[in-house]
Structure formats: C-alpha cells, structure tokens
N, C-alpha and C positions, 0 to 999 in steps of 0.2 A: 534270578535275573530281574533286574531291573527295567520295569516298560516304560520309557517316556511316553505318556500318551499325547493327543492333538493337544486337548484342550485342558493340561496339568497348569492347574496355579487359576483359574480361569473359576469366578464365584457367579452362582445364579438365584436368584431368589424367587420362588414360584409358588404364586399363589390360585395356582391351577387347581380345578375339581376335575371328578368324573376322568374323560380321557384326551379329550383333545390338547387342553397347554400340557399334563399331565405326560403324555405322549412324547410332545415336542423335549422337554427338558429330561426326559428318559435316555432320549436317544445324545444329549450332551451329558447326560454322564456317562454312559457307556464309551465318551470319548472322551473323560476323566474330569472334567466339572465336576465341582463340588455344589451340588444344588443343594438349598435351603428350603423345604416345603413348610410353608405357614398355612396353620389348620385354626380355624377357632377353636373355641372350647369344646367343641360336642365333637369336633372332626367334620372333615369335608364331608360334603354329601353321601359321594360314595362307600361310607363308612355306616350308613344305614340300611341299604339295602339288601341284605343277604349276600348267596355265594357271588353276584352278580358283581355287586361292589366289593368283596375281595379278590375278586377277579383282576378286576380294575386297579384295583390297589397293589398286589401282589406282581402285573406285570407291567405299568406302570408306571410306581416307581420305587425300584429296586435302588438299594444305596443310597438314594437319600438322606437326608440328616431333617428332622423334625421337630417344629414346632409349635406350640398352641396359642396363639395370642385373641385377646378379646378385643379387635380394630376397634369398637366403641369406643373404647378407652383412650383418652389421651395417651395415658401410658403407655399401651402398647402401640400405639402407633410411633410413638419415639422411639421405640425399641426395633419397628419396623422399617422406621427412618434409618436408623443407627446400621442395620442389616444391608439394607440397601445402599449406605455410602461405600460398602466393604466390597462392594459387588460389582457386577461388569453387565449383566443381563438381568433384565426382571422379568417373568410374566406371567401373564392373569389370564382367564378368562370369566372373571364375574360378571355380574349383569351392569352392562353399562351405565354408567354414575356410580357405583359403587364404591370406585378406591376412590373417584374422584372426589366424593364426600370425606373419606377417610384423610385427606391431604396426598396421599399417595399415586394420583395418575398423572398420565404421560406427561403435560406440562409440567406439572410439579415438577418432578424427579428431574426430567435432561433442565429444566431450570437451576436446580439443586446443583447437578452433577451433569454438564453439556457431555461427556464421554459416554453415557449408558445406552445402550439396546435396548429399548423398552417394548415387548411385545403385545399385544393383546390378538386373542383369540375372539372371535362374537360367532352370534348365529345364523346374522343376516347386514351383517355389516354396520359401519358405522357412522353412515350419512343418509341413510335412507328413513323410510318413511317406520320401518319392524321395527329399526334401533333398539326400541327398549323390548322389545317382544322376547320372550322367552325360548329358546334356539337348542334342540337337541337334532342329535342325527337322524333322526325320521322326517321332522320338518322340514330338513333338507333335500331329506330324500324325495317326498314330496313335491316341494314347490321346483324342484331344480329341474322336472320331467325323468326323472330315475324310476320313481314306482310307475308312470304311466307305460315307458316301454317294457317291464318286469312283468313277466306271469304269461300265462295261456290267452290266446286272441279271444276265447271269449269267456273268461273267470276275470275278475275282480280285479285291479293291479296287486302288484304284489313289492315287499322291501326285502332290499338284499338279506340273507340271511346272516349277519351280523353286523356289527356298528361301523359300517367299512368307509363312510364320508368323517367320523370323528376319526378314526384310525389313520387319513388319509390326511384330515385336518393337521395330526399331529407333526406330521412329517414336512408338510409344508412349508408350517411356521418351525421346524426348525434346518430346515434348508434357507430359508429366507434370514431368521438370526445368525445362522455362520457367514451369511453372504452379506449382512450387516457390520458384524464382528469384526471381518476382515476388513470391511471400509476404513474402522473403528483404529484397526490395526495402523492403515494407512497414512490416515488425516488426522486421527484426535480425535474426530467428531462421531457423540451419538448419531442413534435414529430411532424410527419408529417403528417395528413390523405390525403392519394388519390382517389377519386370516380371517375370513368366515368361512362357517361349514356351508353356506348357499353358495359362495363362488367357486368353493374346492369340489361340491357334489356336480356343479354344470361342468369343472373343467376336466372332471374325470370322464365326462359322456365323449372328451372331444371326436370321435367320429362321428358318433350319433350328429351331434350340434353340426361338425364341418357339411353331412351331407344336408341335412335341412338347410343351412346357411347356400349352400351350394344350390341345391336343387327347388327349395320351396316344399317339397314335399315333407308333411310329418310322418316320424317312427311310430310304429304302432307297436301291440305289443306280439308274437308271432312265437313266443316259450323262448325253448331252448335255439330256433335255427337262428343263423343272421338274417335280415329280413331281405338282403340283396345278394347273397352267394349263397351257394349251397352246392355241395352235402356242406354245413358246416357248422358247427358248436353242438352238432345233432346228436340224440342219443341213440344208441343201440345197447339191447337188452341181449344179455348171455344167458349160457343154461346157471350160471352162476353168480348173475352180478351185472352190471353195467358199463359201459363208456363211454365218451364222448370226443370223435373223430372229425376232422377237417380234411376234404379233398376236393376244392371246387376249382381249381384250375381245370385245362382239359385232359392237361398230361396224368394229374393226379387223380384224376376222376377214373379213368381208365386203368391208369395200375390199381387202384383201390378193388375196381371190377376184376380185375385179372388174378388179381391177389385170394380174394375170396370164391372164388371159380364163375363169377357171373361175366365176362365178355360180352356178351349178350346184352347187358343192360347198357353198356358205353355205348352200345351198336346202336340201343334202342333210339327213335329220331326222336320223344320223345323230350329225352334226356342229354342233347347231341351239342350245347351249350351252356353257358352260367346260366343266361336267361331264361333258356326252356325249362333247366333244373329247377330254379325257382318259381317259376310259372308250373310247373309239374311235381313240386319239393312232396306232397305226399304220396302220389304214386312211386317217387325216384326211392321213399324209403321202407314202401312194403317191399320192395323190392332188396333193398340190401339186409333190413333187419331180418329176415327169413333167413339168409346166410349166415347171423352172426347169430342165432338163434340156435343154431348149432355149434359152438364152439364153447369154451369157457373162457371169462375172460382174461386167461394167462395167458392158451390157445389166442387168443386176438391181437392182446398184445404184443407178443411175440413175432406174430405174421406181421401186422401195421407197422409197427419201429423200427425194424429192424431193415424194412423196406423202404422209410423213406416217408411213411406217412403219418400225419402227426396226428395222438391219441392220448387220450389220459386216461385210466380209469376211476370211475367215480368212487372215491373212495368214503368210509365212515372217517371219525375221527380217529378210533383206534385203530383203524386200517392205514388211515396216511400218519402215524404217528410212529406205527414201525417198519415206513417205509424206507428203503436201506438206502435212498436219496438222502430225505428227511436226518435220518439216524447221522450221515456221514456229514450233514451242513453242521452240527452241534445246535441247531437252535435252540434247542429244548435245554433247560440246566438246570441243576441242581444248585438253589439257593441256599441259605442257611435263615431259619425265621426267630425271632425272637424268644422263642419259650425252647429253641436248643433241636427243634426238631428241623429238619433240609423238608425243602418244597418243591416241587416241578415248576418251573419258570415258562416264559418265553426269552430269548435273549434277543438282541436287535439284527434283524436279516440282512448284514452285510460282515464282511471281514475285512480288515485290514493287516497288512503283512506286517507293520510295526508291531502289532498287537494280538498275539494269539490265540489269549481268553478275554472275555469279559469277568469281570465281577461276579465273587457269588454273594455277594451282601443283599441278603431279601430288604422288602420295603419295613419301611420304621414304625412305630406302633404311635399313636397319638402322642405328641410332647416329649417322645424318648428321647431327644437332646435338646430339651430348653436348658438345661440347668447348663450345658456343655455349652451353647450358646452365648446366654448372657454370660457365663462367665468370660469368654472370648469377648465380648462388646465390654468388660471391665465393671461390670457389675457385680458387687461385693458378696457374699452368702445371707448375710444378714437383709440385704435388700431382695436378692432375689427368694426368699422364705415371703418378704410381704407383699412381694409380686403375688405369687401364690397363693398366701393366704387372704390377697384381697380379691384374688377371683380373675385379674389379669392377664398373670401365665397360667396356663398349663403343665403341670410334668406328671408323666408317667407314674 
C-alpha cells in the first residue's frame, strides 16, 4: 500500500547538531520530508562523544540522507547554496554568526529564495545580551528556574534527568515550521522561526511561573510533592517497588483513605483540607506510606486505578520498556543500520491514521550520500572525485 504522507515532495536542509534542530527535522520526516543533514568533515558534534552521541544520532535522525561539506570552502558553500534552492525549510542551530559568515543565514537565503522557512534554534535567543554565548540544555535548565525548583528542600538543586528542555526545544520549532509552512502554503511568502532552549525551559514551568506571576510568591524546591496540593506527585514505597499517587481533592483524598483501610486518617482534623494537608504533607504521609508499605506494587496498583485514583508506578527503564502500554503504542522500532545489522529506535510519540508505520531507515553514516547528492545538483563524477580529493566533500 501506498502511504501519501503530510509532508511527501516537501525538501529540508538541516544543519542541526546535538538534538534540538536535530529533533525538530526528525519529526518532519517522520511525516515524509526528505531532509538533507550537512555534517562537516569530521561530523557534527554528536559524532564524538560516545554512546551518548550515538544515542543522539540514531534517534534523532533516522532517514535522513547525509552529507559532509567543508562551509569554509567557497565550494561547498555553493553546493550548500545549490541544496538549499532545491528546498522549502532550512534549519540550523549553530552558534550565532556562523552561517551568517558562511553566506547562508536567514537574510541571505529568503533574499535568495522569498518562499523559504528558515528556522534557527539558539540557546538564549537572538537579541539579547547571551546571543553569542554557548547554550546547551542544562544552561537552560539552569537560568530558566527548573533546577532551583528540582531536588529535596534541603539538597542542592538538581536537573531533570534527561535532556528534556533540548527534547522539548525540538518539537517546538517544529510545530512552529509546519505552522510557518502552511502560511507558506497560503501567500507564497517565507518566514523566519526562532526557538531558544531558555524560553522553551521557562515555558515548560508554565504553572510554576502562572502561580509566581499570580501570587508574588517564589517556588521552592519541596522533592517529589507539589508545593500547594497534596497528597500529590508523592511517593510511596512497596514491599516491592515504588509509586507515585495524586489524591488531593477532598473527595479523592478520602476514597484514597478508604481504599487502603485508613478512614481514619480523612477523619483526622489534621488532614481535613488541601491546605491543612499541605501545611501537614509529612505527618499526612507517614501515615499513608505505612499502608502501602504493606502491599506490592501490583497489589496498589490494582487497588488506586482501578478506583479512580491516579498512580503510576515508578518504573526502571527495562521495566517501562516492557510495559504492555508502552509495547502496544509501537514506539520503540526496529531500524535497519548501515553495516546490515536492525537497531532499537525511538519512533515519534504520535500516530496518525493516514499513516501506520513510520520508517525503518536508521540514521546515515557521515557523507553516505554526498556522491547521491551532488549528483542530483548535476554535478559530473569527474568533478565530484575533485570535490573529494580536494578535501571539500566528504563521502563515505
């Protein structure tokens, strides 16, 4: 069967490292763009760092089509020119001025070609005072007030345990390029998208920010509960294992008690409010973790969900990985990698009903299709040998 997908016939040229543009142009092929990943010579960054940067790479950008060009070069810049007339979106997330040396940033290009999408990724935007400052997702995490609410009220701050403001970065700017695309679609006319990871990491707190904005008071940091309702994001410890349960209405608070045999603690005056619960949040949970201290955490589960209370259990990786939720979404897949062996993936967390499956095309190995390339831009065998041998392209 044949799948038309969204964005069939639809070229991108990405000159994303690490994971944030990376990210963004992931998720436009997965809805059939053809993206173009231009690596230097030695490969993007994340091509040095261990499993961390195959990590990156392998999930990513799966499907792809890759190439190695040396921007230095007039040459390859021509050839970068040449890529980009063919195309409908570009985007980057280098260190600001970077392409714009090369001839390649946002004026150039909708100069060149008024219809293009031109995206850029930064770290801290691109009128402020950081501009040029060096911008990964901990910086964000960081300055944005994410590690000051994170961790134990009285330990250290602490960062999300993974790259979850670049992750987040990625999706942004490419919600914002389909929502440019379609302008695109409309009028003819380019645009510009701008992400930073500092304004994606503050607009992921937005509760946090709405009640500061609201109230004047700052969040602190208080672990796992919310720092205004309670029971809730709280953990309780099994003879087995962990979870973590929300019950702070008053209706919910009380089947919570009823549920695990304490009555008694809803009764308690204590506990007899959100407010008191919070003003009382450690005595409210030697109280319940005693009850669940006795159960396993299948026994809990079972009893919370099934009743109406919301619970997750905390699981490992290999534990949510064969979790029969998890198994049934398809996320997980089986790519095909360049040396013939299939690799465990991530695929993109949504579905749509035109389209089944995603792509098993793992990501591209440095320069595996320059030669496939140039030759599409009309470039002869004979010239593309002294791209090569003069150190400009790349291939495999």
């Amino acid at each position: 069967m044949i799948v038309n997908k969204p964005l069939d016939g639809v070229r991108v040229v990405d000159f994303g490292q690490f994971i944030a543009a990376p990210a963004a142009t992931q998720i436009l092929v997965d809805l059939g763009a053809d993206v173009i990943k231009v690596e230097p010579l030695h490969g993007e960054s994340a091509r040095g760092i261990g499993p961390a940067g195959e990590a990156m790479l392998q999930n990513y950008n799966r499907g792809k089509r890759a190439i190695a060009l040396d921007l230095k070069d007039p040459k390859a810049q021509e050839i970068a020119r040449k890529l980009i007339a063919g195309a409908d979106i570009v985007v980057q997330n280098l260190r600001p001025g970077v392409m714009e040396s090369f001839g390649l940033g946002a004026e150039d290009v909708l100069a060149a070609h008024p219809w293009m999408v031109y995206a850029t990724v930064s770290g801290f935007g691109l009128h402020g005072p950081s501009k040029y400052r060096p911008g990964l997702d901990i910086a964000a995490q960081a300055e944005s007030g994410m590690m000051w609410v994170t961790g134990e009220a009285d330990s250290e701050p602490q960062k999300v345990g993974s790259q979850i403001v670049d992750a987040a970065s990625g999706y942004v700017c490419a919600q914002a390029i389909l929502a440019a695309y379609v302008r695109r679609l409309r009028t003819g006319e380019g645009d510009t998208v701008e992400v930073s990871l500092l304004e994606v990491a503050i607009h992921l707190q937005g509760t946090n920010w709405g009640q500061y904005l609201i109230t004047g008071e700052e969040p602190v940091r208080k672990g796992n509960g919310q720092p205004s309702i309670a029971p809730a994001a709280d953990v309780m410890t099994t003879k087995d294992g962990s979870l973590v349960l929300s019950a702070y209405s008053d209706g919910h608070f009380s089947r919570l008690c009823r549920l695990i045999g304490r009555p008694d603690v809803a009764e308690d005056p204590r506990f007899a409010s959100n407010t008191l619960r919070v003003a009382n949040r450690k005595a409210m949970l030697v109280e319940l973790r005693g009850a669940f201290g006795a159960m396993t955490s299948d026994e809990a589960m079972e009893l919370l969900t099934t009743n109406g209370v919301v619970a997750g259990r905390i699981n490992t990786y290999p534990e949510a990985m064969r979790s029969a939720d998890v198994e049934a979404s398809g996320l997980f897949i089986e790519v095909s990698g360049t040396d013939g062996v299939s690799n465990t993936a991530l695929g993109s967390p949504w579905h749509l009903g035109s389209m089944p499956k995603l792509s098993t095309e793992g990501d591209p190995d440095l320069g595996q299709h320059s030669a496939e390339l140039l030759t599409e831009l009309g470039y002869p065998a004979d010239e593309v040998d002294a791209l090569v041998a003069d150190k400009v392209v790349g291939i495999r």
